[in-house]
N, C-alpha and C positions, 0 to 999 in steps of 0.2 A: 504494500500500500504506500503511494505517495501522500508527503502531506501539503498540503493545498497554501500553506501558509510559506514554505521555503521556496516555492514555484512562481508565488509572485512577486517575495523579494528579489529573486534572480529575472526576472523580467528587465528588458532594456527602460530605459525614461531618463528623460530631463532633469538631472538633479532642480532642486527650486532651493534657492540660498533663502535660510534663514539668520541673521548675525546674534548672539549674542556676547554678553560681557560679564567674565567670571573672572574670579581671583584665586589665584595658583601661587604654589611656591616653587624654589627652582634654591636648594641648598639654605633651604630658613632665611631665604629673602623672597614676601610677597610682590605678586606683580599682576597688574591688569591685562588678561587677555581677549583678545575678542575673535570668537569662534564662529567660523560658517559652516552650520548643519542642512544637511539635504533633510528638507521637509517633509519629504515621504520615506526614502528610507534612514535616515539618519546617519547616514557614514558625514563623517568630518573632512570636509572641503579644503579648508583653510585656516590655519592659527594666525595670530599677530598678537606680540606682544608689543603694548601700547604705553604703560609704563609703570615706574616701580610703585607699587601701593604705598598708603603709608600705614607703619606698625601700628595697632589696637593694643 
């Protein structure tokens, strides 16, 4: 039996950019990045770090 749910993630399409903006760390120093997710299947497009957060 196939499942019907890994047949449509592998289907061809247009990724659709979504951006968002999260806070990561990179050696215990935060930083602002901004991530472009494909809206339907979610694979990650593009990173950018934008710049260094400030400590909390």
């Amino acid at each position: 039996m196939i499942d019907e749910t890994k047949i449509h993630l592998r289907r061809r399409h247009r990724h659709r950019a979504v951006t968002r903006h999260v806070l990561s760390q990179h050696n215990g120093v935060p930083y602002e990045l901004e991530r472009s997710v494909c809206k339907t299947c979610g694979r990650e497009l593009e990173v950018r770090t934008l710049r260094r957060a400030a400590a909390a």
